[in-house]
C-alpha positions as CSV (number, residue, x, y, z in Angstrom):
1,X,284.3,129.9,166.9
2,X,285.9,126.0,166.8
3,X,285.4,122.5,167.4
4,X,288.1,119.9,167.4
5,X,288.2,116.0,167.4
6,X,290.8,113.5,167.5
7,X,290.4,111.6,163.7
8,X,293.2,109.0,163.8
9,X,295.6,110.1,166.3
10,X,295.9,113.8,164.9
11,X,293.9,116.7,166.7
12,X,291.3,118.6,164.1
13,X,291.0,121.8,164.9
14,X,288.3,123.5,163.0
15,X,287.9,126.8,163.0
16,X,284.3,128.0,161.6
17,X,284.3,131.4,161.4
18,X,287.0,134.3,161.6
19,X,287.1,135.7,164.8
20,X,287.8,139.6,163.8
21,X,291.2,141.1,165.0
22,X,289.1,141.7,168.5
23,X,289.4,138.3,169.2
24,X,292.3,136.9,167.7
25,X,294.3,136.6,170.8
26,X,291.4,134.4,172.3
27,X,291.2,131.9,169.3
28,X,295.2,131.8,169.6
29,X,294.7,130.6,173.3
30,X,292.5,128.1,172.4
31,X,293.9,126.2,169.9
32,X,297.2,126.7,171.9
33,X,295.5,125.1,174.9
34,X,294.3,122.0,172.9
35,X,297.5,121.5,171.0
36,X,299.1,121.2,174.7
37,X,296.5,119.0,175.9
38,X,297.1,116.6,173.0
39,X,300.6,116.7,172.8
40,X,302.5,114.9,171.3
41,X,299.4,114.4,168.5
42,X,300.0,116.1,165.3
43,X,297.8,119.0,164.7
44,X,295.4,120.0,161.4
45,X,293.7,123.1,161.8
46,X,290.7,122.9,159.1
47,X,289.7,126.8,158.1
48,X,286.2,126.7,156.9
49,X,285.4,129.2,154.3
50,X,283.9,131.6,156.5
51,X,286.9,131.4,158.8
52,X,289.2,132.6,156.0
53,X,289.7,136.0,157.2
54,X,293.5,137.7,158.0
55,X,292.4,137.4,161.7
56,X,292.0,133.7,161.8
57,X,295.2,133.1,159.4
58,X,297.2,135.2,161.8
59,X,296.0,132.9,164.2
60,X,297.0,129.9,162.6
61,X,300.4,131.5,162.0
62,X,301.4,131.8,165.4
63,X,300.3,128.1,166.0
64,X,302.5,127.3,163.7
65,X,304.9,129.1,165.8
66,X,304.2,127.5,168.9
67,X,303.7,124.2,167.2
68,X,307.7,124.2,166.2
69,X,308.8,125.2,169.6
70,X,306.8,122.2,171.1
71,X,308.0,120.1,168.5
72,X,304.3,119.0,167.4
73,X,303.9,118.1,163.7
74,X,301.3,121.1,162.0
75,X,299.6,121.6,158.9
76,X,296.6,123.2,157.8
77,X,293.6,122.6,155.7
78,X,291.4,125.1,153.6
79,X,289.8,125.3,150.2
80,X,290.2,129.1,150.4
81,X,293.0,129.8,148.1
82,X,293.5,133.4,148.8
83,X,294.2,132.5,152.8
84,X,296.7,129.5,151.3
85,X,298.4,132.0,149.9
86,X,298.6,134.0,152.5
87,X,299.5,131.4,154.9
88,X,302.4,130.0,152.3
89,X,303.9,133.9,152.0
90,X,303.6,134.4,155.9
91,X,304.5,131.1,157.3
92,X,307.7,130.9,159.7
93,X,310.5,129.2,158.2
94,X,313.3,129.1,160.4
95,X,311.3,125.7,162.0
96,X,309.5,122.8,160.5
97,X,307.4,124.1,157.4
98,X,304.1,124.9,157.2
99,X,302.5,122.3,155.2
100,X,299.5,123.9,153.6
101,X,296.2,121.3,152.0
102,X,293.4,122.4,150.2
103,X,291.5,118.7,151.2
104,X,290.9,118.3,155.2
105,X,291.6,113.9,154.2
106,X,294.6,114.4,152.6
107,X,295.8,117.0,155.4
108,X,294.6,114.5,158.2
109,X,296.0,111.2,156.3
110,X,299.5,112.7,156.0
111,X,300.0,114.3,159.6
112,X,298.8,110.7,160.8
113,X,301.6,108.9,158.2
114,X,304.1,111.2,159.2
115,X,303.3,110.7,162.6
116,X,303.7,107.2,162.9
């Protein structure tokens, strides 16, 4: 369902395929276990076209969420732009904001500049 790497400094989390409302609760505690892992690292989370999907975005969402109560730097990375959209009209915004790429290098390059 996802691979991640450290590129940089910043944890990639790529999610490759949208896991289906049945198991959107288990890809939430996995990339929640690897963003505490890594913390303090920023954190990208790459959605691959196939990974799209309402279930993975809600996901993603509630990363977000967790990511701004940790204080970990998040943004995400997808060339789908229905799912940026949905991610920019559903993102929290009482914490850091969502920052939202449609290139994984440009998401990765900025979390590690404004990490440093």
């Amino acid at each position: 369902m996802l691979s991640h790497l450290i590129q940089h400094g910043v944890l990639v989390i790529t999610v490759h395929t949208d896991p289906g409302i049945g198991q959107r609760a288990a890809l939430s505690k996995e990339i929640s276990d690897l963003v505490h892992l890594h913390r303090p690292a920023p954190v990208v989370i790459v959605l691959e076209e196939q990974a799209a999907g309402s279930a993975a975005v809600s996901a993603v969402l509630r990363a977000h969420r967790m990511c701004n109560h940790l204080g970990v730097l998040m943004s995400v990375a997808t060339h789908s732009a229905p799912a940026r959209r949905l991610l920019e009209s559903n993102a929290d915004t009482t914490g850091t904001r969502l920052v939202i790429h449609a290139r994984t290098d440009t998401a990765i390059s900025t979390a590690f500049s404004a990490a440093a």
